[in-house]
C-alpha positions in Angstrom: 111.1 111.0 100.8 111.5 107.9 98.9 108.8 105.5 97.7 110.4 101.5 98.8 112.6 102.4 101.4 113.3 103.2 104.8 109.9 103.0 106.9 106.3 102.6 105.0 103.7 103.2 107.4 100.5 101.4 107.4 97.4 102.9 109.3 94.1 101.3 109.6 91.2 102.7 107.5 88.6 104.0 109.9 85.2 103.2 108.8 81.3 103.6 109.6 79.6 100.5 110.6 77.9 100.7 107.0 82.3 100.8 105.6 82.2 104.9 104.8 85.6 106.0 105.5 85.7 108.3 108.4 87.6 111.4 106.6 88.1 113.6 109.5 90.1 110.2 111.4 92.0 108.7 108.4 93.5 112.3 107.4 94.7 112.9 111.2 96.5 109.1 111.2 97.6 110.2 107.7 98.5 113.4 109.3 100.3 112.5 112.3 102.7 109.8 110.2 104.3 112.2 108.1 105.2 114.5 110.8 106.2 111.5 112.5 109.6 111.0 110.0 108.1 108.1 107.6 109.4 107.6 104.5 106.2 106.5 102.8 102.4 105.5 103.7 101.2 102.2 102.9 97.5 102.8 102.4 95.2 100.1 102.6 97.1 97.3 103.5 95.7 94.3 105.2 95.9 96.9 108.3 94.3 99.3 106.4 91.4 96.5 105.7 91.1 96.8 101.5 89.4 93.8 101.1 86.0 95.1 103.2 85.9 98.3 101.1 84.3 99.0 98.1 85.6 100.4 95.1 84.3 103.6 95.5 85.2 103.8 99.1 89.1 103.0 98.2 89.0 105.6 96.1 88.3 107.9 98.6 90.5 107.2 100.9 93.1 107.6 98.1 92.2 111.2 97.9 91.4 112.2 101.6 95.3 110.6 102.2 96.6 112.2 99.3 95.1 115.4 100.3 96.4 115.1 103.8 100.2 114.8 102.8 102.7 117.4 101.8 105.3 115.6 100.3 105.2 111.9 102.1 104.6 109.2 98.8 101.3 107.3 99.5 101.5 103.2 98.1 98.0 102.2 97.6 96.7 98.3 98.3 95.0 97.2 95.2 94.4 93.9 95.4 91.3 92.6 94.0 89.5 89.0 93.7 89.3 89.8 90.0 92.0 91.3 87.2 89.4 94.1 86.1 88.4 94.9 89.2 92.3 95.4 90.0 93.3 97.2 87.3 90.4 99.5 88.0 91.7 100.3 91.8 94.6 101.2 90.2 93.8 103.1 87.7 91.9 104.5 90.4 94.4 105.3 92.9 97.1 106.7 90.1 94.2 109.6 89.2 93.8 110.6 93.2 97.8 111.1 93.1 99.3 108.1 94.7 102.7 107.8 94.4 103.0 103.7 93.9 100.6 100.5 94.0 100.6 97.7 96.3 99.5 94.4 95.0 98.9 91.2 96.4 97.2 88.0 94.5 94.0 87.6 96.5 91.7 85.3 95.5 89.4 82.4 96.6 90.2 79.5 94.5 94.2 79.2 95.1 96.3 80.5 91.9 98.9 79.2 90.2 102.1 81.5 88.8 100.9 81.8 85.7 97.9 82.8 86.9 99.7 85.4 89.4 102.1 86.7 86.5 99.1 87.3 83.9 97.2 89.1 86.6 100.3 91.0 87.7 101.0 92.0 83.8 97.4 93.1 83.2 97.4 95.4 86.5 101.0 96.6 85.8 99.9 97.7 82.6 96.8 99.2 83.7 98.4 102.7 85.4 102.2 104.2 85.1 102.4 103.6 88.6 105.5 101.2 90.4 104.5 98.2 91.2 105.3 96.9 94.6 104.5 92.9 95.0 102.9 91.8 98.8 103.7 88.4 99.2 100.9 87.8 102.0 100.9 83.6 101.9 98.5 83.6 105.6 95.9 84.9 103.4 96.5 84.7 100.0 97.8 80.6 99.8 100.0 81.7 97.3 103.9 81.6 98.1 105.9 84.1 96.6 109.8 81.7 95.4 112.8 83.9 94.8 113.1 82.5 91.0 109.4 83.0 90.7 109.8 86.8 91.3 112.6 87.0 89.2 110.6 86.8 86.7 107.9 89.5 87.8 110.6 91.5 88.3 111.0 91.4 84.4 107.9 93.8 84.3 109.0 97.3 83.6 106.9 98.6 86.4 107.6 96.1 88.8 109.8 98.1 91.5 109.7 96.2 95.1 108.4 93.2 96.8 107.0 93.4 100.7 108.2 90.3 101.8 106.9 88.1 105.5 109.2 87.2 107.7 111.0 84.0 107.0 109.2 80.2 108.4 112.8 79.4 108.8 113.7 82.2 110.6 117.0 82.9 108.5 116.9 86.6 107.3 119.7 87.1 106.1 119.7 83.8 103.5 116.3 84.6 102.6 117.3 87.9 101.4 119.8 86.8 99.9 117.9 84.6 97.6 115.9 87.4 96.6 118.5 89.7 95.9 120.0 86.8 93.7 116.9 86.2 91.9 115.8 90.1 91.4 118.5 92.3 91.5 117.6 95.7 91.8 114.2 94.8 93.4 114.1 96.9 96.6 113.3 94.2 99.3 111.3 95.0 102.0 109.6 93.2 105.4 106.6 93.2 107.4 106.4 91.3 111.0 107.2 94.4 112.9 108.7 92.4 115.6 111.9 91.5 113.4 112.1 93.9 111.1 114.7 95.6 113.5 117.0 92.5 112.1 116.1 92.8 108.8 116.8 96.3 108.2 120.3 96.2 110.0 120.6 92.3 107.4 120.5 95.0 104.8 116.6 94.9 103.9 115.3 98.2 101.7 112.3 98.6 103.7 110.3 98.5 106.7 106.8 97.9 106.0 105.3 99.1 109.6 102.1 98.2 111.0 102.8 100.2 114.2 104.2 103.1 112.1 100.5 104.1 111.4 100.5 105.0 115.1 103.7 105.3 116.3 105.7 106.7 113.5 108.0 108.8 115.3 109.3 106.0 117.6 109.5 103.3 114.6 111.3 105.9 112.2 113.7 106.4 115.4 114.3 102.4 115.2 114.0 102.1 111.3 117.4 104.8 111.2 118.9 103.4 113.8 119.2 100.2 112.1 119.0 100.9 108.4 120.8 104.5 108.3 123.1 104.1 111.2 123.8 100.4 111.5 123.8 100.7 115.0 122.1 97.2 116.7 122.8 98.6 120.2 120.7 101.5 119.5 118.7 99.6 117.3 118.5 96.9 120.4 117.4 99.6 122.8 114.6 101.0 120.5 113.1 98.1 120.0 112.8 97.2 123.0 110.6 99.8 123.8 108.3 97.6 121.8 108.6 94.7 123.1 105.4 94.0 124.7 103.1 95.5 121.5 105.0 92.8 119.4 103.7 90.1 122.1 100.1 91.5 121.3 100.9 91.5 117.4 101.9 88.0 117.5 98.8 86.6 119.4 96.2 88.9 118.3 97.1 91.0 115.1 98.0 93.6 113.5 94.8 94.7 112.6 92.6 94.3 115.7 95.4 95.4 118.2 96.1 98.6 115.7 92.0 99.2 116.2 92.3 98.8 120.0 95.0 101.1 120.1 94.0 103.8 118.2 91.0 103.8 120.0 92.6 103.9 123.3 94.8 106.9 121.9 91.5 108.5 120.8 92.2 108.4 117.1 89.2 107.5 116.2 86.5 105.2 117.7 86.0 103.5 114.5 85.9 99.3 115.2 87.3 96.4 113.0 84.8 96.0 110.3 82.3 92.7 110.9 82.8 89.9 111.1 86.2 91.3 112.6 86.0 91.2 116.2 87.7 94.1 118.1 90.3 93.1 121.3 88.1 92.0 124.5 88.7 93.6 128.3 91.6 91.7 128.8 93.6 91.9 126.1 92.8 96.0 126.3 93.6 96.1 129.5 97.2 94.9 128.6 96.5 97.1 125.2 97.1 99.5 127.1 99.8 99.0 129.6 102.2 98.0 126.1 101.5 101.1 124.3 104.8 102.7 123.8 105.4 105.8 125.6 
């Protein structure tokens, strides 16, 4: 299996009310994707709620994933308000075994590049662990511009970016101007609900929130469109989706991933506070869109 390609699935983090990680639940997610056919598992992720964890918590999870997998490459989220305290996480994360770190520029006052490339220099150099950038602008307020990680790309360790889906919509010249701008960066998207088109546009990777539940019908779709080339197929598969990406796109990914594993009986784990869970309603059609 290889690390920045084909389908990286992201599972939620179940946690105590007081944020322990629920061992027994996150190692049967863990579990159940890599029997499933993913490539890779994206550990904490926004999904995967990083940012409500602490340090030592993370770490845990690192090893109770690790420990779960037999050969599947874990990517662990790393992102941090402060450089130390990301370097730290991944220093971290390389000593429980993870194969790759995930980092995104989080912060609270908004940053400016050079800000982003001396923190993403100071945490590349803090573990011998690829580097995967997570362009995340909803949360972070900091946009991610081709040229801009060109230059990232510069950093020995730097090996992939995980990219949103286009404002403009156009996929194809958006990857375009990343593979002109960073050649050899492996180019990957999340928005599950187009990532069908921008694997068969010729995207690397498929950063998958449903793939932390459903990674047996999303690594179906992911080699339908990025092994096979086949959009019919491709068409068909993803289609079986279509009402879950209806709930993404109004809800998200986290709190319908929580109401879903729950329904599934995963785990009955909630969205941390002052994350809400999914109310009757939306359950109710929860779990009539629940792929079959």
């Amino acid at each position: 299996m290889t690390l920045f390609s084909g389908l990286s699935a992201f599972p939620i983090t179940p946690t105590t009310n007081t944020g322990e990680v629920m061992a027994s639940d996150l190692q049967t997610l863990v579990r159940n994707i890599e029997e499933g056919g993913a490539d890779s598992l994206g550990l904490l992720g926004s999904t995967g709620t990083y940012m409500f964890l602490s340090r030592d918590q993370r770490r845990r999870a690192v090893a109770l994933a690790v420990e779960a997998t037999t050969a599947m490459p874990v990517m662990v989220g790393v992102g941090s308000m402060r450089t130390d305290e990301a370097q730290a996480l991944a220093r971290d994360a390389q000593a429980e075994g993870a194969a790759g770190v995930l980092l995104a520029p989080v912060n609270y006052t908004p940053l400016t590049e050079e800000e982003v490339f001396q923190h993403f220099i100071a945490v590349a150099s803090a573990s011998d662990l690829p580097l995967c950038i997570y362009s995340n602008p909803g949360t972070t307020n900091f946009t991610f511009r081709p040229d801009f990680v060109g230059r990232l790309a510069a950093i020995p360790s730097v090996a992939a970016i995980k990219l949103p889906l286009p404002a403009s919509g156009d996929l194809v010249g958006d990857l375009a101007a990343f593979r002109q701008a960073a050649p050899g960066l492996s180019i990957g998207y999340s928005g599950d609900w187009a990532c069908k088109d921008a694997l068969l546009a010729g995207a690397d990777c498929w950063y998958s929130v449903v793939g932390g539940l459903f990674p047996r019908q999303a690594a179906a779709l992911a080699a339908a469109a990025a092994i096979n080339s086949d959009r019919g197929e491709a068409d068909r598969l993803d289609a079986t989706f279509a009402d879950l990406w209806t709930l993404l796109r109004s809800y998200g990914g986290l709190r319908v991933m929580y109401g879903a594993a729950n329904l599934l009986g995963y785990t009955e784990a909630r969205p941390p506070l002052p994350l809400l869970g999914l109310d009757d309603d939306a359950m109710a059609r929860l779990a009539s869109a629940l792929p079959r």
